[in-house]
C-alpha positions as CSV (number, residue, x, y, z in Angstrom):
1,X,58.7,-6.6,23.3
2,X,55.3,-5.4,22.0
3,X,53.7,-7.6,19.8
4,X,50.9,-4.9,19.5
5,X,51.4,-3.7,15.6
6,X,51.4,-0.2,15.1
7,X,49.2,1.9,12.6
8,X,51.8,1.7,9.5
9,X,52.1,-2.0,10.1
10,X,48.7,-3.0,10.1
11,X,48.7,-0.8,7.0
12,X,51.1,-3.1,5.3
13,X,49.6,-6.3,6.7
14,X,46.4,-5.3,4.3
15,X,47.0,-7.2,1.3
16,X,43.4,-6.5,-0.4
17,X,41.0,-4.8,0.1
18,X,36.6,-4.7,-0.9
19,X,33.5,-2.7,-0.4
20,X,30.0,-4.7,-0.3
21,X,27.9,-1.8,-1.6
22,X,23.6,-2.1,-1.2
23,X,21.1,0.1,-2.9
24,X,19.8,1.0,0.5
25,X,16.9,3.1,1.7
26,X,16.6,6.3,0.1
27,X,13.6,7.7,2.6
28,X,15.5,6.8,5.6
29,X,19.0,5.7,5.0
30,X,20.8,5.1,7.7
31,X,19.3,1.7,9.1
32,X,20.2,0.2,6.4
33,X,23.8,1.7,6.3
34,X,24.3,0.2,9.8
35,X,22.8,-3.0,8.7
36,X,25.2,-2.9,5.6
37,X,28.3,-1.8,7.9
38,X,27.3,-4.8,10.0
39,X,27.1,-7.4,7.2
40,X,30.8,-6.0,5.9
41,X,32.1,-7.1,9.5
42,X,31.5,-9.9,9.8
43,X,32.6,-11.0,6.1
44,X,35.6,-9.3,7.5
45,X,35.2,-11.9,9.9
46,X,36.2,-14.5,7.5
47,X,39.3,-12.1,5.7
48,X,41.2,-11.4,8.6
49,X,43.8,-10.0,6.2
50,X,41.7,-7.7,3.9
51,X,39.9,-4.5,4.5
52,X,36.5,-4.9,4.3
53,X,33.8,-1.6,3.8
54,X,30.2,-1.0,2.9
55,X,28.2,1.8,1.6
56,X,24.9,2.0,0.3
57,X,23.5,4.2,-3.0
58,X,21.0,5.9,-1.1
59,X,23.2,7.3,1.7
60,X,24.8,10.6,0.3
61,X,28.7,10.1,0.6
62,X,29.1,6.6,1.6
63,X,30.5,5.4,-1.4
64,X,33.1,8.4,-1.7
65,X,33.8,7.8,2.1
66,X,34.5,3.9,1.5
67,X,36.7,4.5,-1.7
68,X,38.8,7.3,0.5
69,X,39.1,4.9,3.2
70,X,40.6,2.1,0.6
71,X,44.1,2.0,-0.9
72,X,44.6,0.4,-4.4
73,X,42.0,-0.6,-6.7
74,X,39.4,-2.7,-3.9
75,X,36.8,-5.7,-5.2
76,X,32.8,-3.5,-5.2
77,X,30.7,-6.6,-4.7
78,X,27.2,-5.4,-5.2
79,X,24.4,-6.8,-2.2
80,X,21.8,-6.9,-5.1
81,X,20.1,-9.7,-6.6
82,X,20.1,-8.7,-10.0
83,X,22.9,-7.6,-12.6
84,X,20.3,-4.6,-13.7
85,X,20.2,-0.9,-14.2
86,X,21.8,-0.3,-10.4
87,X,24.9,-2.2,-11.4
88,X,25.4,-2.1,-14.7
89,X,25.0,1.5,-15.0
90,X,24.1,3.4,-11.7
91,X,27.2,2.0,-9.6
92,X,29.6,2.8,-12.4
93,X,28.5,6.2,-12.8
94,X,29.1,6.7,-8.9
95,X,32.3,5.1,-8.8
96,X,33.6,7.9,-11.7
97,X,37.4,7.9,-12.0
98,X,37.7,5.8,-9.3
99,X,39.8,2.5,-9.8
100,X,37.9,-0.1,-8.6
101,X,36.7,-3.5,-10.0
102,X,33.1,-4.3,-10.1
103,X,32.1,-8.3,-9.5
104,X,29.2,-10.1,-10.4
105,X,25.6,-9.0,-8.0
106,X,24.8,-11.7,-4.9
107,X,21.6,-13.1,-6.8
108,X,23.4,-14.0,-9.7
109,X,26.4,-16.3,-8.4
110,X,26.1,-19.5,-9.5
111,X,26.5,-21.4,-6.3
112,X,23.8,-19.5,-4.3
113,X,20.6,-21.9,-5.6
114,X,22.8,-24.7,-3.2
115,X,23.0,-22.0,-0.5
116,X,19.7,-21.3,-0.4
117,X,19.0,-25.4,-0.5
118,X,20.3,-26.0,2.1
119,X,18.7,-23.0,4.3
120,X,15.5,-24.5,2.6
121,X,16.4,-27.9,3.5
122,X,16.8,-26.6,7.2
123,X,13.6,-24.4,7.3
124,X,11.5,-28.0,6.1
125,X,13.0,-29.9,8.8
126,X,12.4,-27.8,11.6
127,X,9.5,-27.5,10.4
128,X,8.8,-31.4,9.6
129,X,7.7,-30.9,6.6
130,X,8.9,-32.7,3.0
131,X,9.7,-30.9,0.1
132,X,7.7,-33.0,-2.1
133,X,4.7,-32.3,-0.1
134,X,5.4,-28.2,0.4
135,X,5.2,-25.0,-2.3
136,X,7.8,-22.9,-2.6
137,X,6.4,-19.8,-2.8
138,X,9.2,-16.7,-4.2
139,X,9.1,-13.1,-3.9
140,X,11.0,-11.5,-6.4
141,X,11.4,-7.2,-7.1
142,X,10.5,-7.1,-11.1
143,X,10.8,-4.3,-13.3
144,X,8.7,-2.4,-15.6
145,X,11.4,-0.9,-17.7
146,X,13.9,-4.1,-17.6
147,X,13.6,-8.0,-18.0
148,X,17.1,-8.3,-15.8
149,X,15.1,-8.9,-12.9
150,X,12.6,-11.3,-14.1
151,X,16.0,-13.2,-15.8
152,X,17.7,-13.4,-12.7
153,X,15.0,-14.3,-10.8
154,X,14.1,-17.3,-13.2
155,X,17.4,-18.6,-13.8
156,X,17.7,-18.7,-10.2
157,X,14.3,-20.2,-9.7
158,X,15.0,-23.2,-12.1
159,X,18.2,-23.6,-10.8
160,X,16.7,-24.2,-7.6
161,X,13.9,-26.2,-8.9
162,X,16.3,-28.8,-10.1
163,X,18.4,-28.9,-6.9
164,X,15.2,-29.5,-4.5
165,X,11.7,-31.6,-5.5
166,X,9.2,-29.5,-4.3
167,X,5.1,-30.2,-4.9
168,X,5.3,-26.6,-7.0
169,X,7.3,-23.4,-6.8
170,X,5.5,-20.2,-7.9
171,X,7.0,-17.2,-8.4
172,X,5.7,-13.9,-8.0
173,X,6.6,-10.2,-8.5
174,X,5.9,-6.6,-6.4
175,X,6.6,-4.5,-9.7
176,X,4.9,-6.8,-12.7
177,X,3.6,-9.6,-13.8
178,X,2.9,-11.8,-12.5
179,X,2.1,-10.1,-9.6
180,X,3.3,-11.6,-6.4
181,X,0.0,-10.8,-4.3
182,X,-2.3,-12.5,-7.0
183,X,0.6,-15.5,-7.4
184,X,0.2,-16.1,-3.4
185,X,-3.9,-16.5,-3.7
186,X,-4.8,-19.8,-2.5
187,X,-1.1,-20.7,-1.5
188,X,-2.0,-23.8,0.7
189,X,-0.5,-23.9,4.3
190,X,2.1,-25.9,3.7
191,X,4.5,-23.3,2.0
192,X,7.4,-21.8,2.7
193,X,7.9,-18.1,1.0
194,X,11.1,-17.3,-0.2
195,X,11.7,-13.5,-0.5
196,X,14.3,-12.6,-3.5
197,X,15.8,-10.1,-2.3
198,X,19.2,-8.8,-0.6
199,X,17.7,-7.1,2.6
200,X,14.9,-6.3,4.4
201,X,13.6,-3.0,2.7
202,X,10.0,-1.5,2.4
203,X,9.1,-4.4,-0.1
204,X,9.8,-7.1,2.1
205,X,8.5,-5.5,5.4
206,X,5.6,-3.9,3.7
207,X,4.7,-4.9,-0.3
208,X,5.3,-8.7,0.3
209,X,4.0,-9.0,4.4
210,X,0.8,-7.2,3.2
211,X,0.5,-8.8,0.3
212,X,0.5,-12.6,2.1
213,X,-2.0,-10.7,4.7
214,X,-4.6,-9.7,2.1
215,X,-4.4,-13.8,1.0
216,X,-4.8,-15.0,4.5
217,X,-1.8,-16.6,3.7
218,X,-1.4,-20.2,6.4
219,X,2.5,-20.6,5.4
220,X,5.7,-19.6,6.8
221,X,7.1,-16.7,5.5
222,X,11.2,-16.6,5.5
223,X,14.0,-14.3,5.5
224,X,15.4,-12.1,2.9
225,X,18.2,-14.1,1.1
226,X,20.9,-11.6,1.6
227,X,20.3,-12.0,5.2
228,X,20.8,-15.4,5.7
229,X,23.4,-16.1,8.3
230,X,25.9,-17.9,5.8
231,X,25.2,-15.0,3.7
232,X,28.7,-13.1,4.9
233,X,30.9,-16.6,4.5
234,X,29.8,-16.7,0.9
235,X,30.6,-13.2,0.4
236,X,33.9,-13.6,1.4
237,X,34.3,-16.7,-0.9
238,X,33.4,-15.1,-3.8
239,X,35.8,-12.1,-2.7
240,X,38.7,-14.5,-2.1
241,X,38.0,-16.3,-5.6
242,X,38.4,-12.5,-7.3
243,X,41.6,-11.9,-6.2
244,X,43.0,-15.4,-7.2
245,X,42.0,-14.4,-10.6
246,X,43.1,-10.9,-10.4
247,X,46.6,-12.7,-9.3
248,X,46.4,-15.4,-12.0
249,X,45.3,-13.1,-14.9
C-alpha cells in the first residue's frame, strides 16, 4: 500500500496556515518576491504541518493570490521592522474583507535584540575583536511623517545596548535626523554596522553602502537583520506561539 498522501489528504493534514508579507520593491518587484517566496520556505522548513506563503505590497496581486491559496483565517506576519503606517494601516486596507489575523512586525518582537546578540557576538569573534573595544554602528529607515520608526528603532537599540557592552552604539537614519551618513563620519575601524532593516532593498544596497563610502568608512559593514540565517526559525516561533494563543484564547 501507497503511503504517498493524495491531494485531499494533504489538504486535511494542514492544520494552520500563514503568510510572511514584505513591503517589497515597487520599481522592480519581482526579486524581492522570489527572495520573500524563498524566506517563506524555509520557515516552512521548520512547520512541516502548516502552509506557509509570502507576498509583498509592491507586487500587484500577490497578496490576493496568497489569501486565495489559504483556507481559514491564516497568521499575516509582517517582514517589517516597524509597527508604522505599512502595517497599521496599509496592510489592513489590502487585506479588505479578508479574514485574516495580523501579528506583531519582525523589528518589534521582543526577543530579537538576543537574536541579533548573538549574530553580533559571532560577527566579533570571527572577527577577534571585543565588544567593549568595537562601535556598533545602526542603520535605521526613519520617517518624516511618523516617530514609529525612530521608536522602534530606539527601543530596539537600548535593548540591545543592555544585552552587549560595546565602547558606543550610534544610531543613524536614511530619512531624518539624525542622518545616518553624518552619524557614520569618523566611525573608527573597529565597527561593525548593523543595518535595521528586513531585507536588502535600494537603501541598504544603495542609501546606506554609499553613505559609508562618502565617510571612507574602515569597518565591517553586516547584513540586513531580516536576512540573517536564524531569521526563518524565529519566524516560525513566533508563528507557532500565535496559534497556541489563538487555541488558548
Amino acid at each position: 500500500m501507497s503511503s504517498t498522501r493524495s491531494p485531499s489528504r494533504r489538504a486535511q493534514a494542514i492544520k494552520r496556515s500563514a503568510i510572511i508579507v514584505s513591503h517589497g520593491q515597487p520599481s522592480d518587484p519581482l526579486p524581492a518576491e522570489a527572495d520573500l517566496k524563498a524566506l517563506s520556505a524555509k520557515v516552512a522548513g521548520h512547520l512541516p504541518d502548516w502552509l506557509v506563503t509570502s507576498a509583498t505590497l509592491a507586487n500587484p496581486g500577490a497578496l490576493d493570490a496568497a489569501l486565495a491559496a489559504t483556507d481559514g483565517t491564516p497568521l499575516i506576519y509582517p517582514l517589517f521592522m516597524t509597527d508604522g503606517w505599512f502595517v497599521r494601516s496599509a496592510l489592513p486596507k489590502r487585506l479588505g474583507d479578508a479574514p485574516a489575523h495580523i501579528l506583531p512586525p519582525l523589528g518589534v518582537e521582543p526577543d530579537l535584540p538576543d537574536l541579533v546578540a548573538t549574530h553580533l557576538c559571532d560577527a566579533l569573534a570571527g572577527r577577534e575583536w571585543a565588544p567593549q573595544a568595537t562601535t556598533l554602528l545602526v542603520a535605521s529607515h526613519g520617517s518624516g511623517r511618523s516617530p514609529k520608526s525612530k521608536q522602534a528603532t530606539e527601543a530596539f537599540v537600548a535593548k540591545l545596548g543592555a544585552a552587549m557592552r560595546f565602547a558606543g552604539i550610534r544610531t543613524g537614519y536614511v530619512e531624518e535626523a539624525p542622518f545616518f551618513g553624518d552619524v557614520a563620519m569618523g566611525c573608527r575601524g573597529q565597527t561593525l554596522c548593523l543595518p535595521f532593516f528586513a531585507a536588502y532593498g535600494g537603501h541598504v544596497k544603495d542609501d546606506i553602502t554609499d553613505a559609508l563610502s562618502v565617510a571612507d568608512f574602515k569597518g565591517a559593514l553586516l547584513d540586513p537583520i531580516g536576512t540573517f540565517q536564524t531569521i526563518p526559525a524565529f519566524v516560525a516561533k513566533s508563528l507557532r506561539k500565535a496559534a497556541r494563543s489563538q487555541v488558548t484564547a
